[in-house]
C-alpha positions as CSV (number, residue, x, y, z in Angstrom):
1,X,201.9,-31.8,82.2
2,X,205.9,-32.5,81.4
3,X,208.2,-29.3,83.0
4,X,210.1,-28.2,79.8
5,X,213.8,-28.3,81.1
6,X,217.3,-27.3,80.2
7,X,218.9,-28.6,83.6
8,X,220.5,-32.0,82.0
9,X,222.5,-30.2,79.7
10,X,223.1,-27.5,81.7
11,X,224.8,-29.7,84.1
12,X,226.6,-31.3,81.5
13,X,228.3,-28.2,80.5
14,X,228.9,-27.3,84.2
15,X,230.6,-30.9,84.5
16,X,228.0,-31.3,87.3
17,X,227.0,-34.6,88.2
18,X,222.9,-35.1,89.9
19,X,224.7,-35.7,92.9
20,X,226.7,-32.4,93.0
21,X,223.4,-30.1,92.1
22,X,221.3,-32.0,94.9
23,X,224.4,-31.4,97.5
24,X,224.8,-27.7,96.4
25,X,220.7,-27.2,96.4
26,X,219.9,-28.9,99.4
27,X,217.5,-31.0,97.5
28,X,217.5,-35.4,97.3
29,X,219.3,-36.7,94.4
30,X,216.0,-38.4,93.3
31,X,213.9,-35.3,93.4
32,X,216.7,-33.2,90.2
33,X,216.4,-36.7,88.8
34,X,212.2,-36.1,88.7
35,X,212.8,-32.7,87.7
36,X,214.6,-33.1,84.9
37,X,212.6,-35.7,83.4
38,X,210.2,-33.3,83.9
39,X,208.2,-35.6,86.3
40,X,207.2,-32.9,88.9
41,X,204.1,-31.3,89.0
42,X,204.0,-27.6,89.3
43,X,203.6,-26.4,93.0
44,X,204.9,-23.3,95.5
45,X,207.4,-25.9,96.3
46,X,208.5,-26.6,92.4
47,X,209.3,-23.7,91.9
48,X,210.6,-22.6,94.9
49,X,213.2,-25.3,94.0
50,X,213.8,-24.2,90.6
51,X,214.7,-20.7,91.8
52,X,217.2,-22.7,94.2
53,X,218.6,-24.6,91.3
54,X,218.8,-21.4,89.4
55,X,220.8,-19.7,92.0
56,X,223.3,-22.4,92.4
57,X,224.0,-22.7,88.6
58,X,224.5,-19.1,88.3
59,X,221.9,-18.5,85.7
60,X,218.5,-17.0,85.1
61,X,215.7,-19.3,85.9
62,X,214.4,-19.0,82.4
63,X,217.4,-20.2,80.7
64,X,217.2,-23.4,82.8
65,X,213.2,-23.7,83.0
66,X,212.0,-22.2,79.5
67,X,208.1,-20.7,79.8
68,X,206.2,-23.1,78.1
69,X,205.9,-22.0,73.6
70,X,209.5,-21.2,74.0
């Protein structure tokens, strides 16, 4: 199942590069690449890192990572 995600444009509005969020998130590069391709499966640890993610950006994890029907 595809992870419905905001984060690319997000970061483009934030003038954030992949680089910059995975720096500021402690997570790889590669792994917010996966993510926002939506090539992560759900686990603890997903979401765990989307509530990282969240925090950095300053923004409620929903608006980043929409429920899925929205």
């Amino acid at each position: 199942m595809k992870i419905k995600t905001n984060l690319r444009r997000i970061r483009f509005f934030k003038e954030m590069t992949q680089d910059d969020l995975a720096i500021l998130s402690g997570y790889d590069q590669s792994l917010i690449s996966r993510l926002e391709r939506g090539n992560l499966r759900e686990t603890p640890g997903l979401e765990k890192m989307k509530n990282k993610i969240a925090d950095v950006l300053s923004l409620p994890l929903e608006e980043i990572f929409p429920t899925r029907g929205e």
